[in-house]
N, C-alpha and C positions, 0 to 999 in steps of 0.2 A: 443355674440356667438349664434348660433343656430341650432336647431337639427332638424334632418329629421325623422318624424313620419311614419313608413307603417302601415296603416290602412287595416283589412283585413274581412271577414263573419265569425260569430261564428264558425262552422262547421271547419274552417280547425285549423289543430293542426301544432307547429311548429315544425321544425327537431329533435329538442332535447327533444322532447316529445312524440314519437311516440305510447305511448301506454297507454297515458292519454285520461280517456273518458270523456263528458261533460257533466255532469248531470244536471243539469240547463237547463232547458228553456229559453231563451232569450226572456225578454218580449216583444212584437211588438214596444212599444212604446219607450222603451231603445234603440232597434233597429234602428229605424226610427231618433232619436236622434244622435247615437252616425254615421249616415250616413253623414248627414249636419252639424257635427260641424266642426268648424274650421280644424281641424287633418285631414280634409280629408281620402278616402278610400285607401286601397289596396287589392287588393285581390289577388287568389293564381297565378301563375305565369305558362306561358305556358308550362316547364317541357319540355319535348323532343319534344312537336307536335310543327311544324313552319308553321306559316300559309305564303303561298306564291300565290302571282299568278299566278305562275310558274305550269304544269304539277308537279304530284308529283314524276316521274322516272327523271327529266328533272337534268341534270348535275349543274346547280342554283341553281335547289333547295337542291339536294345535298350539295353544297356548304355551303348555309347558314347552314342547319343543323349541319355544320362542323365546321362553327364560329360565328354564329349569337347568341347563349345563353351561358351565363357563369356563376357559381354559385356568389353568394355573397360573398365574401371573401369565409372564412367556412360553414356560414349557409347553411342552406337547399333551399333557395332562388332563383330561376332560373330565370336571369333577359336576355332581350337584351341587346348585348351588344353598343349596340346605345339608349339612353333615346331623348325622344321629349321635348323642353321647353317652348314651347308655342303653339297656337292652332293646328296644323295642324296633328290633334289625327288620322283623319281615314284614312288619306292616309298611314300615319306611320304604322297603325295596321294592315291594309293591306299585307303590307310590311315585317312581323315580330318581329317588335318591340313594346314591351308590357312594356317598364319606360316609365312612364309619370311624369317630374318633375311640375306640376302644382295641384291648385287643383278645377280648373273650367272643371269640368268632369260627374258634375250630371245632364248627360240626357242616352236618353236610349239608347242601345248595349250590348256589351257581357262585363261588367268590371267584371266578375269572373274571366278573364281571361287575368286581365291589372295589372301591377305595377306600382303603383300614388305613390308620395313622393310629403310632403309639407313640412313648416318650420314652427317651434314649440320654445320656449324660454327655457322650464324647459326641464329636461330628471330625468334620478337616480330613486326613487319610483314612481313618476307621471308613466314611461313609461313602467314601471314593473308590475304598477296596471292597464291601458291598455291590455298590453298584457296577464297576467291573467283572464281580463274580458272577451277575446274574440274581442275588440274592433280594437288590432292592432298584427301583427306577428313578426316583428323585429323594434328595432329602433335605429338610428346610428348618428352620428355629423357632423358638418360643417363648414368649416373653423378653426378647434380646431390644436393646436399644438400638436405635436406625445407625450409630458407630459403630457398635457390636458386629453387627451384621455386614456394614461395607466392611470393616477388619478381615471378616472372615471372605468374602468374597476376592479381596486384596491379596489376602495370604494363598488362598486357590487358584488365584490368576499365576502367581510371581512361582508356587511349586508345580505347577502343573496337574493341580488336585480340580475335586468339580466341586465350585459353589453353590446353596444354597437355591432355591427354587423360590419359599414362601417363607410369611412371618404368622405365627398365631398371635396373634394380640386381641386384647377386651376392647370390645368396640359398642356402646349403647349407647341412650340418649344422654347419660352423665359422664359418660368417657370417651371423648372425643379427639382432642389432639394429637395423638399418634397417631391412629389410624388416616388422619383428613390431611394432615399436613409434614407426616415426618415418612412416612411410608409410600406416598405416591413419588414424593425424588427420587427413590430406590428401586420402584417399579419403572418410571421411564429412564434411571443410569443402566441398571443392573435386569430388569426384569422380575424382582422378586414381586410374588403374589402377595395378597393377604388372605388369611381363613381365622374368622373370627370368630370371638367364644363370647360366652353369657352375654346374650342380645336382651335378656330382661333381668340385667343386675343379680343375678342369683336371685329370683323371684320378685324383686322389688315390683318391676314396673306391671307385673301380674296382678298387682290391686289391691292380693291377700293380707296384705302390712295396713290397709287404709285405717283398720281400726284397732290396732296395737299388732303382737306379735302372737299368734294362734299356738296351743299347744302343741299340734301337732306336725308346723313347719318347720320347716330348716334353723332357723332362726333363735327356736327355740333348743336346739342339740347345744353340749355342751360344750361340743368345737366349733359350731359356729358363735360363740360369744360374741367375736367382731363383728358379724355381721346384727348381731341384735343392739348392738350398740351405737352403730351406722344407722340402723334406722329410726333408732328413739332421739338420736342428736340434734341439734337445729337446722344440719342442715339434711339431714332425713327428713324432717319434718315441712322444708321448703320441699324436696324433693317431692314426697306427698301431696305438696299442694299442687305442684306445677301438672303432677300426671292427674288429674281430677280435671284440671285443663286440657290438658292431652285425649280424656277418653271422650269430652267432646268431639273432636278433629276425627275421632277414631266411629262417631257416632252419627258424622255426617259422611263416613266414608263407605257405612254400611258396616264395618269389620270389629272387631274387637280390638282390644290396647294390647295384646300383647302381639297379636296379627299387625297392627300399624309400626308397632315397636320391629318386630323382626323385618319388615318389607322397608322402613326406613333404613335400617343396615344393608339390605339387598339393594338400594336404589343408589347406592355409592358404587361408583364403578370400577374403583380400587379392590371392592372385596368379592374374592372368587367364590369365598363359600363362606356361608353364617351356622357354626356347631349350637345343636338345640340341645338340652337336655328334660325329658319330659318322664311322666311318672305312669300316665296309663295313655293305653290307647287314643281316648277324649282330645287331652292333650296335645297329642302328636297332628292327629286329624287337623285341629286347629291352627296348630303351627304352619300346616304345609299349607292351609288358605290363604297364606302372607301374600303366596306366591300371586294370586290375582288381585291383589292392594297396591303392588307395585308398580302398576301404571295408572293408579288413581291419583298418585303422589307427583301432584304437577308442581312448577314450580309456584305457584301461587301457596299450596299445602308446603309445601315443603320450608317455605320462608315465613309461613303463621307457624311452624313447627319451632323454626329456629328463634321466633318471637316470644315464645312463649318458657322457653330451656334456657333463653339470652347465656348458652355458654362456647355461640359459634368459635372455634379455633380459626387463626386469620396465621398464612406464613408471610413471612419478612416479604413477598414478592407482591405482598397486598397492601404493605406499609409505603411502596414507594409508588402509589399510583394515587 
């Protein structure tokens, strides 16, 4: 298991403590320390300003202002709703999006005003005594099961430690029941968010598999074995048919399939933030036009989506109706 650390500057206080002052001095040297270890940074989070390149009257940029930040679950937290997962930080920031799920980010820019998440082994008092020190603002799980996570929230409550904020979990057109139906109970008991990862299957629903496995893709590395083997199986091969269907839906929306794929994760209200990982520029560009597919995505789209995947998740609360 492992958990995601936000790392943030003494100076900010978190939501549920608005009126805690810091009387301590942070020593330079603690400082400087607790910048470069492992836990990597985070710091405060854009709040309502959207940095765009757009004019600031320009109906875009309105737009994004409209759906581009969403809190953390409950927390106080304002993240974009698009995370970056590998290098291509400045075109992203640009752009308006301030997750960065990496933690190769210590050169120079504005990061008071980035959201970085690494990955960490321990959580419970370790990240308690963090975030007490100033060193870190919230810190949330990964890959944990929805009892995993209330466990720990339980154990936080009963010691007087701080639970959990958010769940990273895989959330695409083929992996759906966590995120749709085990994660929203835990967002309306508890408040945890979700920040979801590989919104195109590790490349799948990108198209490049439609006619075998390319030399030069992931697929073909010789640690991803399982995923080349995922894709040549049957039910890869259903999986291929169904998105061949999909980039219809995606071709009367105006957008591309991996643009309909990412804005269909964005149109669940469960999830704060959807982590992208892209390879160039091109890419990323593309990614972030999710952003205006998501109110194309009526329900009318959205249940020819679900007709076509037939692998809707349904909770026990839908069995007794």
């Amino acid at each position: 298991m492992q958990v995601s650390f936000a790392c943030t500057d003494h100076g900010l206080k978190r939501s549920s403590e608005p009126n805690k002052q810091n009387t301590s001095s942070p020593n330079p040297t603690s400082a400087a320390r607790a910048r470069f270890r492992t836990v990597a940074l985070i710091a405060r989070s854009l709040g309502g300003e959207i940095l765009s390149p757009w004019p600031v009257s320009s109906p875009v940029t309105h737009f994004f202002s409209v759906w581009f930040c969403r809190n953390l679950g409950k927390s106080g937290l304002r993240v974009s709703c698009l995370g970056l997962a590998e290098q291509l930080m400045t075109i992203a920031y640009e752009n308006g999006v301030n997750l960065f799920d990496t933690a190769e980010v210590y050169a120079a820019g504005r990061r008071s005003s980035l959201v970085i998440t690494t990955k960490l082994y321990w959580g419970g008092r370790a990240m308690t005594y963090a975030i007490n020190q100033g060193m870190a603002m919230y810190w949330g799980t990964s890959r944990w099961s929805a009892m995993e996570i209330m466990e720990a929230y339980s154990v936080a409550r009963q010691f007087n430690l701080i639970p959990p904020v958010c769940e990273q979990a895989e959330y695409h057109f083929f992996q759906r029941e966590k995120v749709e139906v085990q994660l929203p109970e835990l967002y309306h008991k508890i408040g945890v968010g979700v920040v979801s990862w590989s919104p195109l299957a590790c490349g799948i629903i990108t198209g490049k598999y439609d006619n075998g496995v390319p030399e030069s893709s992931r697929a073909a590395m010789k640690s991803y074995q399982w995923l080349k083997e995922k894709i040549v199986s049957e039910d890869g091969q259903k999986q291929q048919t169904k998105l061949k269907e999909l980039s219809h839906v995606a071709e009367k929306l105006s957008c591309s399939l991996p643009q309909l794929a990412v804005a269909w994760c964005l149109r669940n209200e469960g999830v704060s933030s959807v982590l992208m990982g892209t390879s160039s520029p091109a890419q990323l560009t593309e990614n972030l036009g999710a952003i205006q597919v998501i109110p194309k995505i009526t329900p009318q789209i959205a249940s020819e989506i679900d007709k076509i995947l037939g692998n809707k998740p349904h909770s026990k609360k839908d069995y007794h109706h």
